[in-house]
N, C-alpha and C positions, 0 to 999 in steps of 0.2 A: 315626349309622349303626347299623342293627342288628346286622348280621354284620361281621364280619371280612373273613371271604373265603367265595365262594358259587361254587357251581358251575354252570355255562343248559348243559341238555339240549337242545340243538334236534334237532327230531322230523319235525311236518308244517306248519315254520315256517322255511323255507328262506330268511330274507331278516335284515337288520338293519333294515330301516325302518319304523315303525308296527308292531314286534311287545311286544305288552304282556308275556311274561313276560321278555323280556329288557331289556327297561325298569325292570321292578320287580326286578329282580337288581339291576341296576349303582344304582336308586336307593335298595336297601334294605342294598348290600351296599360296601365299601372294596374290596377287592382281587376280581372276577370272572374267574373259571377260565369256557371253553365248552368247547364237545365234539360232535362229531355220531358216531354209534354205527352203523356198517354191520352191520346186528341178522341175526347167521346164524340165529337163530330165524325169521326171516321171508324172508331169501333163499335158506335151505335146502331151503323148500319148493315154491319155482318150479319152474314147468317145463320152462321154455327159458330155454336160454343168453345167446341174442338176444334181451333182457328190452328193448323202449325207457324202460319207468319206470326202470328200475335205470339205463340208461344217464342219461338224464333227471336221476336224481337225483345221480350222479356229478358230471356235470357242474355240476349247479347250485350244489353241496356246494364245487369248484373256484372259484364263483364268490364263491362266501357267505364263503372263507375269504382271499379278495382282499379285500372288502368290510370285515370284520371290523380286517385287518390297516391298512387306509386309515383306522378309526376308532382306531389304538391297541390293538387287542384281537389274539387268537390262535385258534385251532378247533384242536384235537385231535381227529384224525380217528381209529377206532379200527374193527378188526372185529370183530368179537365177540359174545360175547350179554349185550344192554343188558341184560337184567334184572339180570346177576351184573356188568357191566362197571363200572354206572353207583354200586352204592355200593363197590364196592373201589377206583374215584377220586378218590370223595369223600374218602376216610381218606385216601389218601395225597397229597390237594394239602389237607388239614387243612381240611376245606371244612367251616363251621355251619351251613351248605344248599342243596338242589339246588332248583334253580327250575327251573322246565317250562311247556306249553302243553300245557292240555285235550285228551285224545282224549277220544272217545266208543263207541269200537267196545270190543263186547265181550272182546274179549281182553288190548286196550291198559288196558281197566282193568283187568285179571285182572293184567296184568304190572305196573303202577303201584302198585297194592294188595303189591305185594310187595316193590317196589325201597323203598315208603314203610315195609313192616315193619321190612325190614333196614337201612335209615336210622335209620330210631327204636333199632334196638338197640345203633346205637353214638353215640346222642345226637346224631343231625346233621336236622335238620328237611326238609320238603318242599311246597315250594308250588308250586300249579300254577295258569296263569291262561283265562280265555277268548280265544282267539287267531282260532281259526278259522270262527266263528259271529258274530253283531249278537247275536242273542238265544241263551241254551241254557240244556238242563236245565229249568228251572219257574220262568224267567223272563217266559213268556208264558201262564198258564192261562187256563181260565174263571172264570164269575164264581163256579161253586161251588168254585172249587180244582183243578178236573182240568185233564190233559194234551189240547189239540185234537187230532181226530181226523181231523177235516174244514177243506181250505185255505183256503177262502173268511173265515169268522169268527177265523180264526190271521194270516189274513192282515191283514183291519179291524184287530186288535189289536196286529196286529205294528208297523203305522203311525202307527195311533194311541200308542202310546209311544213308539215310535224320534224321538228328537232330538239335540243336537249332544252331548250328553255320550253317550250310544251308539256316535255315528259318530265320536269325536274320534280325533285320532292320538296315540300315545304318542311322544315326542323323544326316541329312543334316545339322538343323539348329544349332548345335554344331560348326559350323565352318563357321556360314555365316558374321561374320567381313571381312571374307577372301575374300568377294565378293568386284570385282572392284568396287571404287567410280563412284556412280551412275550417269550417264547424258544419259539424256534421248532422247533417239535415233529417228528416224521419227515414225508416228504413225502407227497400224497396218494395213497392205493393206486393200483395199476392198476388198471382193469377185467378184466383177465383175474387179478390175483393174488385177486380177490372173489368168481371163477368164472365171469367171463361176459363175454361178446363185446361189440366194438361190433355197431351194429344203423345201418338207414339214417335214423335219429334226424335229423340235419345235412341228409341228403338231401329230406328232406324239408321242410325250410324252418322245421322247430319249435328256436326257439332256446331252450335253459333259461335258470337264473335268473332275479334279477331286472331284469339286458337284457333278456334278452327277452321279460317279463312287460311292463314299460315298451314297448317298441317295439308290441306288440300293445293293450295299453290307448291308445296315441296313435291308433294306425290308425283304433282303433273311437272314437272319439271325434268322429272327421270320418263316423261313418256310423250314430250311433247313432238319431240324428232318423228314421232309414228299418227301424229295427230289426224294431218291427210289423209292418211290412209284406213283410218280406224275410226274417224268421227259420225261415218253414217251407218255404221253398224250397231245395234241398240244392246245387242248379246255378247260385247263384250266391252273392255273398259278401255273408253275411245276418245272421251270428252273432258273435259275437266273440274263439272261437277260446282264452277263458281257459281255461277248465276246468282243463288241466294242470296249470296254474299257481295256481288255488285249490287244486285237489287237493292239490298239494305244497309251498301257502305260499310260495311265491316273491312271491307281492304280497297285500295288505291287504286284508279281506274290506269292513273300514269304509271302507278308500281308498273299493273302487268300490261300495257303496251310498251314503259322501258322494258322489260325484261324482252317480248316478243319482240319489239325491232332492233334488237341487241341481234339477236340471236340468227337471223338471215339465213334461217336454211329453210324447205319447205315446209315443214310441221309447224313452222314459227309463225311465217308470213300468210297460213290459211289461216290459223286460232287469228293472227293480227286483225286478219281481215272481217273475221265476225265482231270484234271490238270496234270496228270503224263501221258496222252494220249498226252496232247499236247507238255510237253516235249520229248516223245517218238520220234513224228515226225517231230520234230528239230533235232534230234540226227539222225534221217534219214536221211533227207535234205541234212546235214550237210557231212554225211559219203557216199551215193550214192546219189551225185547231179544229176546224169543221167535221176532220180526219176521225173526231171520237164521238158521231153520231151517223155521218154519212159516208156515201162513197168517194175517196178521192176522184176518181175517172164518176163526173156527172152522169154520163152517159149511159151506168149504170147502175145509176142509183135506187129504179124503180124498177127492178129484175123483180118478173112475179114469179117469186118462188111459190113451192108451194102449200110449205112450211105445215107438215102435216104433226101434231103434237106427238103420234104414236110412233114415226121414226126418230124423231129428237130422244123421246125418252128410251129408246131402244136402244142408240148411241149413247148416249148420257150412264145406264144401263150395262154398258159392254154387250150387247144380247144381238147383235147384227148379225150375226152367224158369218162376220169375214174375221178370220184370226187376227189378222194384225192391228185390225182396228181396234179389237174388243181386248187384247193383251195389253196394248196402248192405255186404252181407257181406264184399265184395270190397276197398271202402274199407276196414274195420276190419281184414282181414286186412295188407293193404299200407303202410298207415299207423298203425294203434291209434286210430284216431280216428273217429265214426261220428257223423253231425248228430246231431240228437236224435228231429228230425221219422223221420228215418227208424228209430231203435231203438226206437220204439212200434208203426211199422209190423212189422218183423223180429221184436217179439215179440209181436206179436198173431199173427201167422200162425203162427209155434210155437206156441203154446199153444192158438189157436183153429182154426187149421185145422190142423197137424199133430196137435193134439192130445197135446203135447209136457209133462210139470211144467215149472212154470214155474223148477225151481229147477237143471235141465240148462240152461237159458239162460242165467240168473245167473251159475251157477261159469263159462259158457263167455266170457261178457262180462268177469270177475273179471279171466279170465287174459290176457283181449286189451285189452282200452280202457288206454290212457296213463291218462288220467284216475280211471280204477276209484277209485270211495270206496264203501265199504259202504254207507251209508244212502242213498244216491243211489240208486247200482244196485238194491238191495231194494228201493227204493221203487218207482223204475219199472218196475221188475218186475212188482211186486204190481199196483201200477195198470191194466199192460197184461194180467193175466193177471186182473183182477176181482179179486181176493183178498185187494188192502192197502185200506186206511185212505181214504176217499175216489177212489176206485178208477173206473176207467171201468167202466159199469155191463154185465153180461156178456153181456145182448141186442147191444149194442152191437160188433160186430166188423168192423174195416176190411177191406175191399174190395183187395186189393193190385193190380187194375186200376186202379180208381178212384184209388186215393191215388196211383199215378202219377200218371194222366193231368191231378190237380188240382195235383200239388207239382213237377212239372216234365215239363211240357206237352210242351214243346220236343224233350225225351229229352236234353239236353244233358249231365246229370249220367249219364244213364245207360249214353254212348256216352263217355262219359271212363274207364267202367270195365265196360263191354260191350264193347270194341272188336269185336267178331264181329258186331254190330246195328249197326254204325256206318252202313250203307249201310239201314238199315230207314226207312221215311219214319213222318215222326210221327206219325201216325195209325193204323200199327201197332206203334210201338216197345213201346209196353206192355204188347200180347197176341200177339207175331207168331208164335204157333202157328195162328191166325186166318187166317195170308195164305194165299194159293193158289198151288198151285207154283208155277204164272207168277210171282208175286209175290213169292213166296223166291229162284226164279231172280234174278229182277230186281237182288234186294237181295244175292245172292251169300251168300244163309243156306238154309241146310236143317236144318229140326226135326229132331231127331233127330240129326244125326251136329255139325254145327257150333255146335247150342244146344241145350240139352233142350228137350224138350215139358215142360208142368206136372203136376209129381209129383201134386198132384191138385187136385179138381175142387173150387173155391172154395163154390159151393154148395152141395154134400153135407156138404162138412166143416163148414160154417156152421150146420148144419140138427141133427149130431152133437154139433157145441159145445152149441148150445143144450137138445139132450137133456140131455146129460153136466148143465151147472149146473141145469137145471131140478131133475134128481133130485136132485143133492146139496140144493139147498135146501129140498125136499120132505122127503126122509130127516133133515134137522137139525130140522123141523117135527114131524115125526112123534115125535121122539125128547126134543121142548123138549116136549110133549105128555103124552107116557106117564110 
């Protein structure tokens, strides 16, 4: 053994199975102290009470410390602020070192960089391992040494390496003697002594931990063969609903890329390839941090939108009088949860038709999606806004009729969270400021007082977008020039 006694920080690795830095605690280490850190540095600064991630992760944290205690082990659950918590622990459970799991967001290392100074100054070491990624950091460059920019060749290469010693699992419980003798520490907080309410988390059928990470990876297993084909339709059940549960480590990023690259048929190899999206823009993150305040592509960093407060909150709202936008917004308000197909839709029309920074949509997404991960969200941000790293290119701006009337024909998804259009026939569900009063009669809708009319005119704004990028990229021409 090399330590004595060691201390596992679990962070954004809510589970015991398959997580490699608590593997290499219990196999580096004889006696293993855990701990999970309810971090007031980061719940302080929410903004609602009714947080579902904070609920989310209460619960899961209830579950992980069931879990722990079925292998022998213990979780001390603490609130406090990790950064000062985590080594005034260590000294007093006489810990040789704390073990942890890789972040990548800029602050998490701002705060590791510091928990590892005041570690070092009282002789206690700090190891952290890759938990949440297949590939990170400048595990996948080009051939001249750099960080990809673009998915497609990050992608060939992410393949082309990935094999079984990448996707292996680590056997926590192979080494759980090595878990400190158990004494069972205070019980877990409440939710309100942490400051925050329940939410309809439960109501909504999202189970935490890693039940319910399991229960969802089974389901999608019997539907993955149809994934391609189902994944951009929002009205019916097409996706696999993990997110949360990567977001917060409740289950193995290797689990489900072994499972996907096992499997080699196409519903396998499309889900696969969103999992090497998400390592992509870690490996972003990671290499242009600049990424989580400005625009990747400089060139369009100074786009004058022109960020009018009354369209924000009319999106923000639901109230744009475009269906698909406003049934979007609706889910994510009602539930934290938003397909995906539709969060490119919802923010191309902020940024391209309302004309919106793209980075009022970002913080707005931050504070609502369950899911919210930095790199993820910036990324798709950027993407939909033209501005990141492989980016949809900014001529290119979706139609918010259109991408109804192609991702749910039917209006099914739309009259689940339009109930006011419920009665509109498919063929206007998409534009029914279109119908004729006869026809609003009909449907027992009237523009204007039971549904807005459209804040505004898809075409013009479309016409404006393209002004707006044209001259930013003129003026960056002009200026790479002189």
């Amino acid at each position: 053994m090399r330590y004595a006694r060691a201390l596992f920080w679990f962070r954004r690795d809510l589970r015991c199975h398959d997580n490699a830095g608590l593997y290499e605690a219990l196999r580096q280490s004889a006696a293993v102290h855990c701990v999970f850190v309810f971090d007031r540095a980061i719940l302080e600064k929410l903004s609602q009470r009714k947080d579902r991630r904070v609920e989310f992760i209460w619960r899961s944290v209830s579950d992980l410390q069931r879990d722990l205690r079925a292998l022998g082990g213990e979780l001390q659950i603490v609130h406090a602020v990790a950064q000062d918590l985590i080594p005034q622990l260590a000294v007093q459970l006489s810990a040789d070192a704390v073990f942890a799991n890789h972040d990548y967001e800029p602050v998490a290392i701002v705060r590791d960089d510091r928990v590892q100074a005041a570690l070092g100054a009282s002789g206690i070491g700090f190891h952290a391992f890759k938990d949440q990624s297949v590939f990170d950091k400048s595990e996948i460059l080009t051939q001249a040494g750099k960080p990809y920019a673009v998915f497609t060749p990050y992608k060939n290469a992410w393949l082309a390496k990935v094999d079984d010693f990448y996707l292996k699992s680590y056997p926590v419980a192979k080494y759980r003697d090595n878990f400190a003798p158990s004494r069972r520490p205070a019980p877990l907080p409440s939710l309100e002594s942490l400051g925050f309410e329940p939410t309809n988390l439960l109501a909504l059928g999202l189970k935490p931990g890693s039940i319910g990470a399991r229960e969802l990876l089974e389901d999608f297993k019997a539907r993955i063969d149809h994934y391609k084909a189902r994944r951009d339709y929002p009205g019916v059940k097409g996706v696999s609903y993990l997110s949360v549960h990567q977001r917060f480590g409740t289950i193995s990023i290797r689990e489900l890329a072994r499972f996907a690259h096992a499997l080699r048929n196409e519903g396998a190899a499309t889900w696969l390839s969103e999992l090497i999206w998400r390592d992509f823009y870690f490996q972003i993150l990671w290499h242009f941090p600049h990424v989580v305040e400005h625009a990747f592509k400089r060139e369009y960093e100074t786009l004058e939108f022109e960020n009018r407060r009354d369209y924000f909150d009319a999106w923000c709202n639901a109230s744009t009088g475009y269906p698909i936008i406003d049934a979007a917004m609706r889910q994510l308000s009602q539930t934290g949860y938003m397909h995906n197909r539709l969060r490119m839709i919802v923010a191309s029309y902020l940024v391209k038709d309302l004309l919106i920074d793209w980075r009022w949509g970002e913080r707005y997404f931050a504070e609502a999606l369950n899911d919210f991960d930095l790199a993820a969200n910036n990324g798709g941000w950027q993407w939909a806004a033209s501005t990141g790293c492989d980016a949809q290119p900014y001529f290119r701006i979706f139609n918010p009729v259109t991408q109804s009337q192609r991702f749910d024909p039917d209006g099914r998804f739309l009259r689940r969270y339009l109930p006011e259009l419920a009665q509109c026939p498919d063929e206007h569900i998409h534009a029914p400021w279109l119908m004729s009063s006869a026809q609003q009669l009909a449907a027992n809708l009237r523009i204007g007082h039971d549904y807005p009319g459209p804040l505004v005119d898809h075409a013009a704004q479309r016409a404006k977008a393209l002004a707006l990028f044209t001259r930013a990229k003129k003026e960056n021409i002009s200026k790479s020039n002189a």
